[in-house]
C-alpha positions in Angstrom: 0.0 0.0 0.0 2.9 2.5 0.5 4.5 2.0 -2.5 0.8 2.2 -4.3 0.5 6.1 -2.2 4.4 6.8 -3.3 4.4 6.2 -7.1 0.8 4.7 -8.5 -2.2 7.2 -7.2 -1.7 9.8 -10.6 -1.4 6.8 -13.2 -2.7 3.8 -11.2 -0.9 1.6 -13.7 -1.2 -2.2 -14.1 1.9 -3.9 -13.1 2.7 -7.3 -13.3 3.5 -9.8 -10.3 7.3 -9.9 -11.1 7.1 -6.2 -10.9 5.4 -6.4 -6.9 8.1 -9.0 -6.7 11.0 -7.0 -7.8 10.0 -3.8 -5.8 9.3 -6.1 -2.5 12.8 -8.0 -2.7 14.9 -4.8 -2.3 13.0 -4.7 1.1 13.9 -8.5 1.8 10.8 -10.1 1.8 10.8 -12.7 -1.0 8.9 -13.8 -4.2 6.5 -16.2 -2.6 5.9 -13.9 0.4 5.1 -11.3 -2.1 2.8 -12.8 -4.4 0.7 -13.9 -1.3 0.9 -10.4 -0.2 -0.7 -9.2 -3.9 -3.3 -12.7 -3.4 -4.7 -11.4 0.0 -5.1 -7.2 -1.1 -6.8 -8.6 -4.2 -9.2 -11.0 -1.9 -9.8 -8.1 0.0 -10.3 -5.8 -2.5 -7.3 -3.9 -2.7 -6.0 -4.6 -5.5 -7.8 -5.5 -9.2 -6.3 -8.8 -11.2 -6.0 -9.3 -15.0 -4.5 -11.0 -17.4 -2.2 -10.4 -20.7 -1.4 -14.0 -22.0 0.1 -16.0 -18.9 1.0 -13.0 -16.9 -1.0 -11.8 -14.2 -1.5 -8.2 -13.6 -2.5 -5.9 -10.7 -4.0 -2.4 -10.4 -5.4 -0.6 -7.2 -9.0 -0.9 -7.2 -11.3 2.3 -6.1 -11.3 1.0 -2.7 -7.8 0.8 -2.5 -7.1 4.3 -3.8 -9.2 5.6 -1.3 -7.3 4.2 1.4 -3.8 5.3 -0.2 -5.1 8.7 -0.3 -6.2 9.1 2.7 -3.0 7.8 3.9 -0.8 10.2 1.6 -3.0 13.2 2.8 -2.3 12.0 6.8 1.8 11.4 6.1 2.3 14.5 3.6 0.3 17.1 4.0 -2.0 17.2 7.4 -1.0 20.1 9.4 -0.7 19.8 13.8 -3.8 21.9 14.0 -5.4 22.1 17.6 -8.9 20.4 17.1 -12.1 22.9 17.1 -13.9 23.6 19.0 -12.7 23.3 22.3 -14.0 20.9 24.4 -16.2 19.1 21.2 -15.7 15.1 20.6 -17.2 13.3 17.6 -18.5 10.5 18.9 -19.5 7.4 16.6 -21.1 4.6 17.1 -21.7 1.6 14.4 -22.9 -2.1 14.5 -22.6 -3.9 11.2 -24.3 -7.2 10.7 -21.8 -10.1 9.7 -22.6 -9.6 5.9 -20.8 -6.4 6.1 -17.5 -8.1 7.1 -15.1 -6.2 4.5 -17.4 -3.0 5.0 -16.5 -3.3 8.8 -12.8 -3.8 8.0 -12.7 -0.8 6.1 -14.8 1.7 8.3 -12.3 0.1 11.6 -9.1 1.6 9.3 -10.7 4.5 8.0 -11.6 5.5 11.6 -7.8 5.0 12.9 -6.6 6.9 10.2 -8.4 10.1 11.3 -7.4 10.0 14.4 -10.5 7.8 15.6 -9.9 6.4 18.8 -12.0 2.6 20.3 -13.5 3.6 23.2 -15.2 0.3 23.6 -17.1 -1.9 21.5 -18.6 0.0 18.2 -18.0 3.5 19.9 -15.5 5.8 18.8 -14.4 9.1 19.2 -12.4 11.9 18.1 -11.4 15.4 19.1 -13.1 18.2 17.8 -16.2 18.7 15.2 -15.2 16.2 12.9 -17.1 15.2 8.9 -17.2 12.1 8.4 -18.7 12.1 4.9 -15.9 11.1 3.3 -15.6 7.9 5.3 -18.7 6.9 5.1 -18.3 7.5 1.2 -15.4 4.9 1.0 -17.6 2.2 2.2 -18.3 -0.2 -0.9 -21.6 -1.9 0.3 -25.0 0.2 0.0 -26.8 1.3 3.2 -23.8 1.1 5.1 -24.5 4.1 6.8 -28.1 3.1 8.0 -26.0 1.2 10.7 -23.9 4.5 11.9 -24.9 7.1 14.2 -22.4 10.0 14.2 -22.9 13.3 16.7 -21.0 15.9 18.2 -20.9 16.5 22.1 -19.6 18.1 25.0 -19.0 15.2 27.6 -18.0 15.8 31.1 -15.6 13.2 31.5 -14.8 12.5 35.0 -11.3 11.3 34.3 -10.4 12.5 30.7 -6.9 12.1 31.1 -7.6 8.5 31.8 -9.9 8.2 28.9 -7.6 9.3 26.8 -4.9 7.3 27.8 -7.2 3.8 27.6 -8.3 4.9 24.2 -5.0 5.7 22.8 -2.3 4.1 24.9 -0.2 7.3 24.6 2.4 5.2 26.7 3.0 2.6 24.5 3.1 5.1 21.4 5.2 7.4 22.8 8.1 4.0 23.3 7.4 3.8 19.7 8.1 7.0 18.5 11.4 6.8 20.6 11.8 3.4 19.0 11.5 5.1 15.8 14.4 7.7 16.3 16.7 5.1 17.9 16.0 3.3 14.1 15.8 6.1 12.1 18.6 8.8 13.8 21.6 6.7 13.0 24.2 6.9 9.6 22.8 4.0 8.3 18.9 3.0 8.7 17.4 0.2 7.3 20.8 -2.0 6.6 18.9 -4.6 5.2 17.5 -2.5 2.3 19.1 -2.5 -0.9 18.8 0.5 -2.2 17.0 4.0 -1.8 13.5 2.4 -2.9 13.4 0.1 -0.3 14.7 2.6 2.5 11.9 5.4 1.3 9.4 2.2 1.7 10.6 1.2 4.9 10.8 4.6 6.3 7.3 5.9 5.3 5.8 2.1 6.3 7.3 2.5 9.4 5.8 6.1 9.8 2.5 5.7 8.7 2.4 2.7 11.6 3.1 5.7 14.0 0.5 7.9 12.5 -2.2 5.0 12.4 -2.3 5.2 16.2 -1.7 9.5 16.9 -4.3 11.0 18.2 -4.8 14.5 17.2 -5.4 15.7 20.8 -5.0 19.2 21.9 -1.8 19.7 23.1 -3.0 20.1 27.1 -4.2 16.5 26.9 -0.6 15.4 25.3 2.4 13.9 27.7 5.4 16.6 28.1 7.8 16.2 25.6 5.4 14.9 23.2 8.1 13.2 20.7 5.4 13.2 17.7 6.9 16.5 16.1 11.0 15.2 16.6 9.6 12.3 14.4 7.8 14.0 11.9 11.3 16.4 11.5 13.3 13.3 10.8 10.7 11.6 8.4 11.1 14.5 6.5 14.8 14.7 6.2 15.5 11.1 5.5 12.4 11.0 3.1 14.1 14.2 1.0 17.4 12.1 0.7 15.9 8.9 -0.3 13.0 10.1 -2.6 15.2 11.4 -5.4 16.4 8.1 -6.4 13.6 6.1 -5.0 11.9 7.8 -7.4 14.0 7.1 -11.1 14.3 3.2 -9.4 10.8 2.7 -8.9 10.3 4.2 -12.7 12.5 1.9 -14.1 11.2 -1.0 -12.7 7.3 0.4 -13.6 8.7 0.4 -17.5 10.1 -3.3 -16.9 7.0 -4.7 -15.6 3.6 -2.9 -16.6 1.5 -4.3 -19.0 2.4 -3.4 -22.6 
């Protein structure tokens, strides 16, 4: 999915399995691991299979361009913004039947990528007024939204500190953001890459795990010495080294292996 946000969203081009293949080796992982990788997005509807003679070929599907977009927008371009208004939480509750499995799947991801937090079972919230239109609007099945109930509110927790730190285990995120910089602040990260391609795949994977779980919470309910920016800084600088020839490898490889 990262390398689908980094190189495919303008052109969404069909590229073969050997291409998925060669792109996912300079990362170590290896051909049979890959081509389940490409079987399971496609099951899931990821990804979209065809066929030129023998060859198989895969393209993001609509679904899975939402998601990559989403995700570029979150790692690229979202700004640190305080959430408005003060003292509003978006609250959103959902409880799809089991027919709705992948609908489910997706909502769950969508939610986590805005900054959604699981405040139990089918509930969850978010800082601030937020729309989710947009989500909803991702959601493949029809009447999807018959089963979701979102509102705005001003709750009175009685312990919002602890609510917030149940609902987005800043503790454990904040290890992994210092995890991050021990990886990512050193002469050489990512040994086992290759090249430039893999390390700019590595690095924003890596990222986008961080993001996946950061709340955007204003900054009074935020630990001191919130490390979230410090990472952000060094994503930035590595990502501006490694991009320029991430970016002529990654073409290459896209002229080897998409369909003619």
């Amino acid at each position: 999915m990262t390398m689908i946000g980094r190189y495919c969203l303008d052109e969404n081009p069909e590229i073969s399995t050997l291409g998925y293949i060669d792109v996912l080796a300079r990362i170590g992982v290896s051909a049979h691991a890959a081509r389940l990788t490409v079987s399971r997005m496609t099951e899931r509807g990821l990804l979209e299979r065809s066929r030129q003679g023998r060859a198989a070929y895969f393209r993001a599907s609509e679904v899975g361009l939402r998601v990559v977009r989403v995700q570029q927008q979150r790692t690229f371009h979202d700004t640190a913004e305080e959430p408005q208004p003060p003292g509003a939480w978006t609250i959103l509750c959902f409880s799809l039947p089991e027919t709705h499995r992948k609908e489910r799947h997706l909502l769950r991801r969508s939610l986590a990528w805005e900054s959604f937090g699981l405040l139990r079972d089918g509930v969850w919230l978010a800082p601030g007024e937020r729309d989710v239109t947009a989500i909803l609007a991702q959601l493949p099945g029809a009447g999807v939204d018959r089963h979701v109930e979102v509102f705005t509110a001003y709750p009175k927790f009685d312990d919002v500190q602890g609510m917030i730190s149940r609902t987005w285990h800043l503790d454990e995120l904040a290890a992994r953001y210092h995890r991050f910089l021990r990886a990512w602040d050193v002469p050489d990260p990512v040994p086992e890459a290759l090249d430039d391609l893999g390390r700019d795949l590595v690095l924003a994977s890596a990222f986008r795990q961080l993001l996946r779980e950061t709340p955007r919470l204003p900054a009074e309910h935020l630990p001191p010495d919130w490390p979230a920016a410090r990472c952000h800084e060094l994503f930035t600088t590595l990502h501006e080294r490694f991009s320029p020839d991430a970016d002529r490898l990654f073409a290459g490889i896209l002229a080897e292996h998409r369909m003619s």
